[in-house]
BASE-448997 format. One record per residue: x, y, z of N, C-alpha, C, O in turn; residue number from 1; residue in three letters. Coordinates in nm, 4 decimals. Example, Ala and Ser with C-alpha at 12.3 -4.5 7.8 and 13.67 -1.06 7.14 Angstrom:
// residues 2
<atom><n_x>1.3190</n_x><n_y>-0.5690</n_y><n_z>0.7800</n_z><ca_x>1.2300</ca_x><ca_y>-0.4500</ca_y><ca_z>0.7800</ca_z><c_x>1.3200</c_x><c_y>-0.3300</c_y><c_z>0.7800</c_z><o_x>1.4236</o_x><o_y>-0.3319</o_y><o_z>0.8465</o_z><nr>1</nr><rest>Ala</rest></atom>
<atom><n_x>1.2850</n_x><n_y>-0.2250</n_y><n_z>0.7080</n_z><ca_x>1.3670</ca_x><ca_y>-0.1060</ca_y><ca_z>0.7140</ca_z><c_x>1.2900</c_x><c_y>0.0030</c_y><c_z>0.7870</c_z><o_x>1.3409</o_x><o_y>0.1138</o_y><o_z>0.8039</o_z><nr>2</nr><rest>Ser</rest></atom>
This chain:
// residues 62
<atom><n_x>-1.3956</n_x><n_y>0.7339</n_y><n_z>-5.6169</n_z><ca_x>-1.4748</ca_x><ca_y>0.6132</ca_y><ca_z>-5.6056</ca_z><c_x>-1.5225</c_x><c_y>0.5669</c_y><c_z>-5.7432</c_z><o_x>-1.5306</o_x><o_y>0.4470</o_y><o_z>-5.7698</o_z><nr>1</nr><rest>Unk</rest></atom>
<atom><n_x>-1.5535</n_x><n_y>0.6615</n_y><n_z>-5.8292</n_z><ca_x>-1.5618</ca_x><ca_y>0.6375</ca_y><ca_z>-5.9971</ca_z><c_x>-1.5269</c_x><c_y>0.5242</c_y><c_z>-6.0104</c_z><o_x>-1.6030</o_x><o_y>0.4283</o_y><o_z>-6.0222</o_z><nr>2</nr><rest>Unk</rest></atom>
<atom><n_x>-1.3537</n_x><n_y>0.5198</n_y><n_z>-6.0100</n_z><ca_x>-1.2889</ca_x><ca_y>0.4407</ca_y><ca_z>-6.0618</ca_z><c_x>-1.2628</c_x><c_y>0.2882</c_y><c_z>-6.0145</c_z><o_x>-1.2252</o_x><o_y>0.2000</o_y><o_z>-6.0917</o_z><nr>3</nr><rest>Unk</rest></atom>
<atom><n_x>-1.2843</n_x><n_y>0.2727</n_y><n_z>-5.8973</n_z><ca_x>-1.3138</ca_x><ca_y>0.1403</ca_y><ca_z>-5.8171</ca_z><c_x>-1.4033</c_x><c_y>0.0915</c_y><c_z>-5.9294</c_z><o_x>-1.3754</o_x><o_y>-0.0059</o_y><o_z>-5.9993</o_z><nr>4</nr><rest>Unk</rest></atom>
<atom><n_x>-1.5110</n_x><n_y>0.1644</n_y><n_z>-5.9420</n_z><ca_x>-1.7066</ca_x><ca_y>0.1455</ca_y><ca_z>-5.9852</ca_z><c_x>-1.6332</c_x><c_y>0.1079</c_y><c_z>-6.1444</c_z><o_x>-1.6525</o_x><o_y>0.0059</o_y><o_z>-6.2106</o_z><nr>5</nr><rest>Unk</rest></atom>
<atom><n_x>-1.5569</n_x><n_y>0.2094</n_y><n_z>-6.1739</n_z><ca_x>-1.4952</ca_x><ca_y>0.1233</ca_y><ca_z>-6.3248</ca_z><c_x>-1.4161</c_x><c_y>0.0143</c_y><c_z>-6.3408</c_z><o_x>-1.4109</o_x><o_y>-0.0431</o_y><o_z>-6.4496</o_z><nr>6</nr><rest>Unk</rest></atom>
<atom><n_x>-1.3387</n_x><n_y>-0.0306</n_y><n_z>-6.2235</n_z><ca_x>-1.2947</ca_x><ca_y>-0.1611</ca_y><ca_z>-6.2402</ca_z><c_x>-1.3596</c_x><c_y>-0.2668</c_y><c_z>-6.2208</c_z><o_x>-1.3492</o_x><o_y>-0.3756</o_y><o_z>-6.2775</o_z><nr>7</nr><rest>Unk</rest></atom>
<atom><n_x>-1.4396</n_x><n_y>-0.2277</n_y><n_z>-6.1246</n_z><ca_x>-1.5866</ca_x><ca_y>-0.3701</ca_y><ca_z>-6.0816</ca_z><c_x>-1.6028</c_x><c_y>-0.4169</c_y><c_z>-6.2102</c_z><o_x>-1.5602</o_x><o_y>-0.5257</o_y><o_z>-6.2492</o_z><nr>8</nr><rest>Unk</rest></atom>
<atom><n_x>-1.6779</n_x><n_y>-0.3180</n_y><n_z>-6.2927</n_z><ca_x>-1.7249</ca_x><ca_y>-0.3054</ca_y><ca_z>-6.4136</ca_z><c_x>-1.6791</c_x><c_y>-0.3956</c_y><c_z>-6.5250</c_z><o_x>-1.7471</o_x><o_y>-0.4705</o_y><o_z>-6.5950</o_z><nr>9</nr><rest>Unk</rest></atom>
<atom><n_x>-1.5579</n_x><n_y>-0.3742</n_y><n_z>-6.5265</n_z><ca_x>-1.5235</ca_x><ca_y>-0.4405</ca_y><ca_z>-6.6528</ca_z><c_x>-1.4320</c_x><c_y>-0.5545</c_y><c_z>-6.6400</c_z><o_x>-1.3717</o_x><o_y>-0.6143</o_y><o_z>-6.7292</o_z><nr>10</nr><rest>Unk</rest></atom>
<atom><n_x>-1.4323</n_x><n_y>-0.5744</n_y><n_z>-6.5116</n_z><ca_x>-1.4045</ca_x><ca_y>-0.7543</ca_y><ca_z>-6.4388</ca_z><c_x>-1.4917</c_x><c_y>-0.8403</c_y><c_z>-6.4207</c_z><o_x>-1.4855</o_x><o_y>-0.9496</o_y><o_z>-6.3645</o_z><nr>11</nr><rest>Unk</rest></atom>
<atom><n_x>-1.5971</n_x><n_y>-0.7731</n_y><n_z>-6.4840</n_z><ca_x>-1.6999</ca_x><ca_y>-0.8804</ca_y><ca_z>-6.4393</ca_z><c_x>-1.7031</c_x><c_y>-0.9964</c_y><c_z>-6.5223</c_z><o_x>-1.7371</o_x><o_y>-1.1098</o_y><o_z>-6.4884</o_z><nr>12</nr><rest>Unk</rest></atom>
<atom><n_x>-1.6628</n_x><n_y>-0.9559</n_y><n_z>-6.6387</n_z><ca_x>-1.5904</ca_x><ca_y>-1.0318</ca_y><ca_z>-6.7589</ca_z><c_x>-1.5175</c_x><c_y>-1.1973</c_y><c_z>-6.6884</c_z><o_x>-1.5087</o_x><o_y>-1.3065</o_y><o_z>-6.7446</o_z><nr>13</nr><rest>Unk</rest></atom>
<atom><n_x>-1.4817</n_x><n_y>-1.1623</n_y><n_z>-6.5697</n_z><ca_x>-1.4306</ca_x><ca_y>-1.3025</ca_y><ca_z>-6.4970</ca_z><c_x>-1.5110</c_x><c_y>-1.3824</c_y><c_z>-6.4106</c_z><o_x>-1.4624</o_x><o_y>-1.4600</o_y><o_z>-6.3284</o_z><nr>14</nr><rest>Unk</rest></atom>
<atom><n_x>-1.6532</n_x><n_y>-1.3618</n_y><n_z>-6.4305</n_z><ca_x>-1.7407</ca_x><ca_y>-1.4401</ca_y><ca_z>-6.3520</ca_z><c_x>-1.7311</c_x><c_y>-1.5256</c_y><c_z>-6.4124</c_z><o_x>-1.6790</o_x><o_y>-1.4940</o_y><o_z>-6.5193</o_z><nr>15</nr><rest>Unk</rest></atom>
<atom><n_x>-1.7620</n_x><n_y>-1.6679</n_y><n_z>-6.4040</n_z><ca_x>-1.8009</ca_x><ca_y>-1.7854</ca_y><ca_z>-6.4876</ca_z><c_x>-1.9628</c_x><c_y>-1.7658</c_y><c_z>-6.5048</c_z><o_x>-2.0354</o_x><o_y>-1.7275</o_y><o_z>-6.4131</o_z><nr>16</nr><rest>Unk</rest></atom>
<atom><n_x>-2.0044</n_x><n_y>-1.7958</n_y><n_z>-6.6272</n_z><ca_x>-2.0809</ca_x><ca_y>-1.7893</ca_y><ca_z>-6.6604</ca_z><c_x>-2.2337</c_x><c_y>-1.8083</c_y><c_z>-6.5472</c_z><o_x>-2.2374</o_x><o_y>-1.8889</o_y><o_z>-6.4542</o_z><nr>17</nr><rest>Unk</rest></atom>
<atom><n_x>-2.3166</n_x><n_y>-1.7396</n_y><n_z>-6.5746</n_z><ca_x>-2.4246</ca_x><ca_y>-1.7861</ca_y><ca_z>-6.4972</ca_z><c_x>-2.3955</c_x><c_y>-1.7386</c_y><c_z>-6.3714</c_z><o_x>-2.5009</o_x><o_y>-1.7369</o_y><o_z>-6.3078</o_z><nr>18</nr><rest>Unk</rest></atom>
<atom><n_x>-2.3064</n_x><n_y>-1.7006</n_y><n_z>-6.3067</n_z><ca_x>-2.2336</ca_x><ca_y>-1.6902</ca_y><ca_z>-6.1665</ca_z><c_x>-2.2638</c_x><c_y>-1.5203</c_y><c_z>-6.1523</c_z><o_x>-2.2509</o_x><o_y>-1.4432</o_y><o_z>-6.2474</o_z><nr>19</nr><rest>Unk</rest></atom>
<atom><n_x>-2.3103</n_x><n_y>-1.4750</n_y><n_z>-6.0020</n_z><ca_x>-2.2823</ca_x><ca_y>-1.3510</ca_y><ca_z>-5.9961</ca_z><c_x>-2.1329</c_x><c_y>-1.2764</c_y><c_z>-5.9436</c_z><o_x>-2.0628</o_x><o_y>-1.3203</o_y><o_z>-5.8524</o_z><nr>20</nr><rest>Unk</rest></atom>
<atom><n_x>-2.1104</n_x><n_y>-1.1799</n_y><n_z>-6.0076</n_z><ca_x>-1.9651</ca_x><ca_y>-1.1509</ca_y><ca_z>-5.9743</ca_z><c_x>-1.9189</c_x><c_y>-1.0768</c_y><c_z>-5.8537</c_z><o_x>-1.9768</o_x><o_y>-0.9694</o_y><o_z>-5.8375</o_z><nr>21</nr><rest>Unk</rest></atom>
<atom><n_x>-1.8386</n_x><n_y>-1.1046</n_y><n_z>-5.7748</n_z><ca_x>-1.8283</ca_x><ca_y>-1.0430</ca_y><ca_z>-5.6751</ca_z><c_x>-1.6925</c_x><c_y>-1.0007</c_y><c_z>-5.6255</c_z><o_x>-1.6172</o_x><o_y>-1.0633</o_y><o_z>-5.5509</o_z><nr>22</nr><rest>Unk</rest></atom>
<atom><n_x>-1.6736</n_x><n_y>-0.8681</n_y><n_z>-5.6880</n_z><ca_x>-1.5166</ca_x><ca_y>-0.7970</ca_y><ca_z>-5.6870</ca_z><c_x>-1.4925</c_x><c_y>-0.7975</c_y><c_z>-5.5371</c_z><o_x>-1.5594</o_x><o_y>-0.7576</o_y><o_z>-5.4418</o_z><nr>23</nr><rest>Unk</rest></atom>
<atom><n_x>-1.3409</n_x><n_y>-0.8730</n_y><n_z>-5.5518</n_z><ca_x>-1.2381</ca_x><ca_y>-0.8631</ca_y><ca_z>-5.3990</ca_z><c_x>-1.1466</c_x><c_y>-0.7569</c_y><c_z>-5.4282</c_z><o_x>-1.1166</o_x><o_y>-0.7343</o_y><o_z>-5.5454</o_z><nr>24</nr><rest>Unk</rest></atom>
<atom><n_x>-1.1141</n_x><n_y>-0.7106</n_y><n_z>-5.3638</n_z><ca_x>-0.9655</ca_x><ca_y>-0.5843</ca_y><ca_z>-5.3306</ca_z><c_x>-0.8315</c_x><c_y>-0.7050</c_y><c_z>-5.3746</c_z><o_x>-0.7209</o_x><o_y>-0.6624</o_y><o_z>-5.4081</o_z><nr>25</nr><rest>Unk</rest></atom>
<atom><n_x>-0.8427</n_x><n_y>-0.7613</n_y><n_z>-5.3722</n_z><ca_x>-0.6981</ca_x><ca_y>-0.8631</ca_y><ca_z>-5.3970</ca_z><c_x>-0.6859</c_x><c_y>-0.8892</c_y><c_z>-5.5444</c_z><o_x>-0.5890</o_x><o_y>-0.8719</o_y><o_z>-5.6183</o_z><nr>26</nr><rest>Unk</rest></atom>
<atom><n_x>-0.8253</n_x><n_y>-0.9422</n_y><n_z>-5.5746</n_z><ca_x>-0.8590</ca_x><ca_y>-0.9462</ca_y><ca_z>-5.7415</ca_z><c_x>-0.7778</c_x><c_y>-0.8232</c_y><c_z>-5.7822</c_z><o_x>-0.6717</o_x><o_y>-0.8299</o_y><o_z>-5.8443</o_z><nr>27</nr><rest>Unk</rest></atom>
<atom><n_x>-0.8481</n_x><n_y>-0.6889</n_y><n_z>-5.7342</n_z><ca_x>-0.8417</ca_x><ca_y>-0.5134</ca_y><ca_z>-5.8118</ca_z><c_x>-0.6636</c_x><c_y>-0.5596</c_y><c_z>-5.7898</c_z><o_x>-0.5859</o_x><o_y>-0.6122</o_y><o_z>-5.8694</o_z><nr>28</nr><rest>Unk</rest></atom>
<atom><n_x>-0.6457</n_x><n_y>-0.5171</n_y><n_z>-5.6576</n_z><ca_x>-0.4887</ca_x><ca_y>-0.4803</ca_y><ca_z>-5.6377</ca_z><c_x>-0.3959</c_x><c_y>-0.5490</c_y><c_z>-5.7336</c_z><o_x>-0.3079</o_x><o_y>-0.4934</o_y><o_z>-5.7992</o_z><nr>29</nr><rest>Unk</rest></atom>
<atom><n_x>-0.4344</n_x><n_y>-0.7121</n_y><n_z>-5.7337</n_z><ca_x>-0.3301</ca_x><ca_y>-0.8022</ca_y><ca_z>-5.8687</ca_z><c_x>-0.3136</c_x><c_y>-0.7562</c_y><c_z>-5.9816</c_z><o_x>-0.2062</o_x><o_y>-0.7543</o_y><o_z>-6.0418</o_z><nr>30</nr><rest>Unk</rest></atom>
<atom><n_x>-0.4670</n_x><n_y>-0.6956</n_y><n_z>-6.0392</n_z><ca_x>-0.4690</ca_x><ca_y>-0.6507</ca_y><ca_z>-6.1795</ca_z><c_x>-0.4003</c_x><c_y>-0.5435</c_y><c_z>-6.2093</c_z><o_x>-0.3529</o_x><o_y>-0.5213</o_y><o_z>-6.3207</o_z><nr>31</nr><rest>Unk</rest></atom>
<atom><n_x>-0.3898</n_x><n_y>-0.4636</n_y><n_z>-6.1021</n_z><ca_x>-0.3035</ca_x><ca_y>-0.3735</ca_y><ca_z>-6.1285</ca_z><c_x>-0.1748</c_x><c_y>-0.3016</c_y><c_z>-6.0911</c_z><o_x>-0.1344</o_x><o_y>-0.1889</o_y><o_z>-6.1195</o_z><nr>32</nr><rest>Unk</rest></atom>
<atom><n_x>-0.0963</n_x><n_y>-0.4490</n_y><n_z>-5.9832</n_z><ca_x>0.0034</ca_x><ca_y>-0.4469</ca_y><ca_z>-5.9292</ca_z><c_x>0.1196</c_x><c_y>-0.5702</c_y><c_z>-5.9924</c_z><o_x>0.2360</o_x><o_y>-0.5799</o_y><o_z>-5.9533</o_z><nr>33</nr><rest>Unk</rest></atom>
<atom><n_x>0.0517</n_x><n_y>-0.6618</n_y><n_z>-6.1026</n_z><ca_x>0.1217</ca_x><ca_y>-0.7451</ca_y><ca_z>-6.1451</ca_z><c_x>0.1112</c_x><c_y>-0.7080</c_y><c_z>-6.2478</c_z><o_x>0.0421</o_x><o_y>-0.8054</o_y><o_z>-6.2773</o_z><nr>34</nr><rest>Unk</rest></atom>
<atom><n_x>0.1167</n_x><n_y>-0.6325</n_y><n_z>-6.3738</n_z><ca_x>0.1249</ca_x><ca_y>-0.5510</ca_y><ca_z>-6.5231</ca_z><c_x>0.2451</c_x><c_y>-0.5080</c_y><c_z>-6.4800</c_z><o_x>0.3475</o_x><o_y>-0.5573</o_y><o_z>-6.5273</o_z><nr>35</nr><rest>Unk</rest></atom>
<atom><n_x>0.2504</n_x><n_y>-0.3890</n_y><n_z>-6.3639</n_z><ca_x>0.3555</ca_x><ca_y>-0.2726</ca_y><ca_z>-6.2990</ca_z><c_x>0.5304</c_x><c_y>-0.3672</c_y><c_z>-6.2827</c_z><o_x>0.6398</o_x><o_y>-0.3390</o_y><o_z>-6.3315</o_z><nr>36</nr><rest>Unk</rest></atom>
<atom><n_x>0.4811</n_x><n_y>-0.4969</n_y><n_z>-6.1818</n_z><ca_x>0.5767</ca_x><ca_y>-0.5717</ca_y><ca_z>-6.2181</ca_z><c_x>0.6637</c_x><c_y>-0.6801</c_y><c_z>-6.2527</c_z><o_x>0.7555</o_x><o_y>-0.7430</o_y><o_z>-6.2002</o_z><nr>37</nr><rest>Unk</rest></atom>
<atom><n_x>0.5775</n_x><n_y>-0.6776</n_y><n_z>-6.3995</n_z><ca_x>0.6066</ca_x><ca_y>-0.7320</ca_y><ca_z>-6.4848</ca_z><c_x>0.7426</c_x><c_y>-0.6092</c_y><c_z>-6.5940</c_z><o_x>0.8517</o_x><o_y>-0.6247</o_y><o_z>-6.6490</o_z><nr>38</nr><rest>Unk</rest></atom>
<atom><n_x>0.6506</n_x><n_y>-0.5045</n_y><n_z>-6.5739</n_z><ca_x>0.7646</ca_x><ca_y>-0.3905</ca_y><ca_z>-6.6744</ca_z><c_x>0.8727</c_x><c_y>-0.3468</c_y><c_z>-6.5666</c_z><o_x>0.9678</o_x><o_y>-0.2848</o_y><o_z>-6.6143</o_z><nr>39</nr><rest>Unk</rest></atom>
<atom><n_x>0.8746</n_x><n_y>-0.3682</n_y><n_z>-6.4307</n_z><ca_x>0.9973</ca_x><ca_y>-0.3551</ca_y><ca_z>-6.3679</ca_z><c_x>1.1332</c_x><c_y>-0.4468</c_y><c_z>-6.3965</c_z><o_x>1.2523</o_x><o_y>-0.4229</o_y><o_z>-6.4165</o_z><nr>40</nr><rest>Unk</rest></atom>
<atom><n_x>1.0517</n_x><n_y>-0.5611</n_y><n_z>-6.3874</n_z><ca_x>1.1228</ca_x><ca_y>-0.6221</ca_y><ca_z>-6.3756</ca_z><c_x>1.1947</c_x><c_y>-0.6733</c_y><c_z>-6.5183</c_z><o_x>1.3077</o_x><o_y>-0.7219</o_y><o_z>-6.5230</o_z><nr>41</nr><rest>Unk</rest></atom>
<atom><n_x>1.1021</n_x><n_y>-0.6516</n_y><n_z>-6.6397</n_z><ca_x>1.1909</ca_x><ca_y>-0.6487</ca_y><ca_z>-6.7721</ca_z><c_x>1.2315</c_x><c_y>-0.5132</c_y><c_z>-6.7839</c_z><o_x>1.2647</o_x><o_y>-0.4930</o_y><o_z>-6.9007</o_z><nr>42</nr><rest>Unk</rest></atom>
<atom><n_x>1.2413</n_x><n_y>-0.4293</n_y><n_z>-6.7258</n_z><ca_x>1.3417</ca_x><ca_y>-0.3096</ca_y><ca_z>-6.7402</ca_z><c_x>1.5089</c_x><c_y>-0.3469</c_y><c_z>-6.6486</c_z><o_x>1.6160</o_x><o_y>-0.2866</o_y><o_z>-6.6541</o_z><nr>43</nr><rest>Unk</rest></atom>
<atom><n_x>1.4764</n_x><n_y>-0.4441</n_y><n_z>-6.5868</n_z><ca_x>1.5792</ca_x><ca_y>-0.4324</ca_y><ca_z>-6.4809</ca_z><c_x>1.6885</c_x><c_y>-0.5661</c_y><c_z>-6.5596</c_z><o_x>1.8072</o_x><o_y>-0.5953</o_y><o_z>-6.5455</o_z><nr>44</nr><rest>Unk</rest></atom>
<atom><n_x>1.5895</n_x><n_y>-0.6147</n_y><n_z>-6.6338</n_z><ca_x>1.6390</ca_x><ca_y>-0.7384</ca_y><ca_z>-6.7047</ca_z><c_x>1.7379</c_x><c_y>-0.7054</c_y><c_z>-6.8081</c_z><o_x>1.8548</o_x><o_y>-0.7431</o_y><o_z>-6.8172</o_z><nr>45</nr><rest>Unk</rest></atom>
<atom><n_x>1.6364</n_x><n_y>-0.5907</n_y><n_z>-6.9209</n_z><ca_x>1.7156</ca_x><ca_y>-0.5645</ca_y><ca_z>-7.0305</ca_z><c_x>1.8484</c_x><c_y>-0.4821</c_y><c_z>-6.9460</c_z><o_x>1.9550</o_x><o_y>-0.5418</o_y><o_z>-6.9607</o_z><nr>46</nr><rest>Unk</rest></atom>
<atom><n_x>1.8576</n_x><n_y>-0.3463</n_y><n_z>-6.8550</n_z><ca_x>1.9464</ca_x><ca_y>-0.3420</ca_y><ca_z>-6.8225</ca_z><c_x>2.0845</c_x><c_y>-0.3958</c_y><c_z>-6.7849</c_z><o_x>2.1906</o_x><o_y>-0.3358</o_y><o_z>-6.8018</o_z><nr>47</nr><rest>Unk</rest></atom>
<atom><n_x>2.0656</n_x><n_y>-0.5384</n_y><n_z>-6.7221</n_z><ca_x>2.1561</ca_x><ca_y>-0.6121</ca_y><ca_z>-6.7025</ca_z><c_x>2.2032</c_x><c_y>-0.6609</c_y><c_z>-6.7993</c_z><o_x>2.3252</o_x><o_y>-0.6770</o_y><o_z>-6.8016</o_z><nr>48</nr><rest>Unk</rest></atom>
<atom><n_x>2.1038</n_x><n_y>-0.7105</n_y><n_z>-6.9384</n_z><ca_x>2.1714</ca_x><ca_y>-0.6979</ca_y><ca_z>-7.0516</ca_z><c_x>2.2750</c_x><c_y>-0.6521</c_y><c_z>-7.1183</c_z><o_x>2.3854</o_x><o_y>-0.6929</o_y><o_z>-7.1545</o_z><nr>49</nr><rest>Unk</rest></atom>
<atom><n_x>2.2018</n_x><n_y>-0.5430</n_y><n_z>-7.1262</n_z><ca_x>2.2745</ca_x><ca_y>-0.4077</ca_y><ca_z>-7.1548</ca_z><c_x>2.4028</c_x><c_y>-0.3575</c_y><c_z>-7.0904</c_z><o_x>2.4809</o_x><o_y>-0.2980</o_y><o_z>-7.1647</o_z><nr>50</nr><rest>Unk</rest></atom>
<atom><n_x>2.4330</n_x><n_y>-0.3720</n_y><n_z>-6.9723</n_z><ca_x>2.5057</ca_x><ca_y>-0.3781</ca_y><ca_z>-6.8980</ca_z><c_x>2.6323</c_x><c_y>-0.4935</c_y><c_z>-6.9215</c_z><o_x>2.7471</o_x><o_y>-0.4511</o_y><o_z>-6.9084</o_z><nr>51</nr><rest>Unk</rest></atom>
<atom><n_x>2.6151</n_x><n_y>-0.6174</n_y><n_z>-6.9510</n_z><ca_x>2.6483</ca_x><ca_y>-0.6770</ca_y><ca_z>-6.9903</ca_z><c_x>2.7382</c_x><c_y>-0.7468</c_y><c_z>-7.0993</c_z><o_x>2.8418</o_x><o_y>-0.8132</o_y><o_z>-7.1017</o_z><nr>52</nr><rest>Unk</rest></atom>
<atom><n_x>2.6317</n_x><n_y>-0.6904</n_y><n_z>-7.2016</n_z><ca_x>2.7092</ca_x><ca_y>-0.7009</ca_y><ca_z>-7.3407</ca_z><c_x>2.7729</c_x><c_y>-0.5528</c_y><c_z>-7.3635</c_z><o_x>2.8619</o_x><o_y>-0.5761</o_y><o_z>-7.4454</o_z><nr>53</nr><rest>Unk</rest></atom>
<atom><n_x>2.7761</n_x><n_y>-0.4151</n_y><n_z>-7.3363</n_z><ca_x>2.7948</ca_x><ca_y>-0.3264</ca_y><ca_z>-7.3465</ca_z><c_x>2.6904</c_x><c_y>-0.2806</c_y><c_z>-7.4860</c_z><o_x>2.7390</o_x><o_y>-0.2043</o_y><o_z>-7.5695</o_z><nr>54</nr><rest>Unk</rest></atom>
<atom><n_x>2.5345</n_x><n_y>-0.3363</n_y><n_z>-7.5056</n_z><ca_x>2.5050</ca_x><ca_y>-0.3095</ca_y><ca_z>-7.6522</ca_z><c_x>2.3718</c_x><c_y>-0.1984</c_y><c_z>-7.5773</c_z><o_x>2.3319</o_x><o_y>-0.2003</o_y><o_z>-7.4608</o_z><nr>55</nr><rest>Unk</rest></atom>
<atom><n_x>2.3330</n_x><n_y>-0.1216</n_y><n_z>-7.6747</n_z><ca_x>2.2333</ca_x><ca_y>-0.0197</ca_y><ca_z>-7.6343</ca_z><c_x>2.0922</c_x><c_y>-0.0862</c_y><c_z>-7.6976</c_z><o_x>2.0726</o_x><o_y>-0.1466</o_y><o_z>-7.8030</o_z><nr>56</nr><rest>Unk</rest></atom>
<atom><n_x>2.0044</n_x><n_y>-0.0494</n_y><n_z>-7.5896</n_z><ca_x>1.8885</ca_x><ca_y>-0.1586</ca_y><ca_z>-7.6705</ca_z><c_x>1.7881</c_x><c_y>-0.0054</c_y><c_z>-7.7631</c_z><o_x>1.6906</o_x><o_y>-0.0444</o_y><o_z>-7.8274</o_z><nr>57</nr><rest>Unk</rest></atom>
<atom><n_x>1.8111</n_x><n_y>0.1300</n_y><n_z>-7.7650</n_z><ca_x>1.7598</ca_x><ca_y>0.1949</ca_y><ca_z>-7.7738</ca_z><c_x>1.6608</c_x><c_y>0.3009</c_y><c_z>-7.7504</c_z><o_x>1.6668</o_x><o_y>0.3175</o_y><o_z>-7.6286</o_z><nr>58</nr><rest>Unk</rest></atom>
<atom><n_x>1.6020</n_x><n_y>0.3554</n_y><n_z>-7.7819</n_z><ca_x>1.5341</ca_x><ca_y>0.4983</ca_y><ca_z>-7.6812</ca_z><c_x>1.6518</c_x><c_y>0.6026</c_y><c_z>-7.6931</c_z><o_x>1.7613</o_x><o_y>0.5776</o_y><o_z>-7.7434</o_z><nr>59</nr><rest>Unk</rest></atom>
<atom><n_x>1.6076</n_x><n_y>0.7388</n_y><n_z>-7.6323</n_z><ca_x>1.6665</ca_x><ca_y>0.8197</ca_y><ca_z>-7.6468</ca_z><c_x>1.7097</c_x><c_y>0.8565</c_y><c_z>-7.4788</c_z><o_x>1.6830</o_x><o_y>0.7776</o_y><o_z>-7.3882</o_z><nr>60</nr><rest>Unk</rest></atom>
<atom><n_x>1.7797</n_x><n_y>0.9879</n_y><n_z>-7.4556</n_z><ca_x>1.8680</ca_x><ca_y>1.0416</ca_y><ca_z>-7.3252</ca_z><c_x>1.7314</c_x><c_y>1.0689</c_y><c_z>-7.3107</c_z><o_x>1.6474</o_x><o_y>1.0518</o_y><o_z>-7.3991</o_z><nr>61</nr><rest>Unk</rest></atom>
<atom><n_x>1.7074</n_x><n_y>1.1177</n_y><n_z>-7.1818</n_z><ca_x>1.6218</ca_x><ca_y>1.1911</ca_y><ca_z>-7.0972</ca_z><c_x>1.7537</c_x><c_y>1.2943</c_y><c_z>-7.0554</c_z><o_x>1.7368</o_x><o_y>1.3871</o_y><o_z>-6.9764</o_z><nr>62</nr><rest>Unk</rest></atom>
């Protein structure tokens, strides 16, 4: 529950001024379900690239 209490926290940053803030679950979930894919989906991008031109964009084997 901490961590809910830490995201309230430092969203509050999106009240408009003067306004009290009042964290939704949709707000939390976006913030941290649209970052996630955003890097999916430019991983899936450069791949096709990559795929593509046959060129290596770099990183190492796993």
């Amino acid at each position: 529950m901490r961590f809910l209490a830490w995201l309230a926290e430092i969203s509050q940053s999106a009240a408009p001024p003067g306004q009290p803030f009042a964290p939704q679950w949709l707000y939390v979930a976006l913030a941290l379900v649209i970052p996630a894919l955003v890097g999916v989906g430019l991983a899936f991008f450069m791949n096709a690239i990559e795929r593509a031109s046959g060129m290596k964009f770099g990183g190492g084997s796993v």
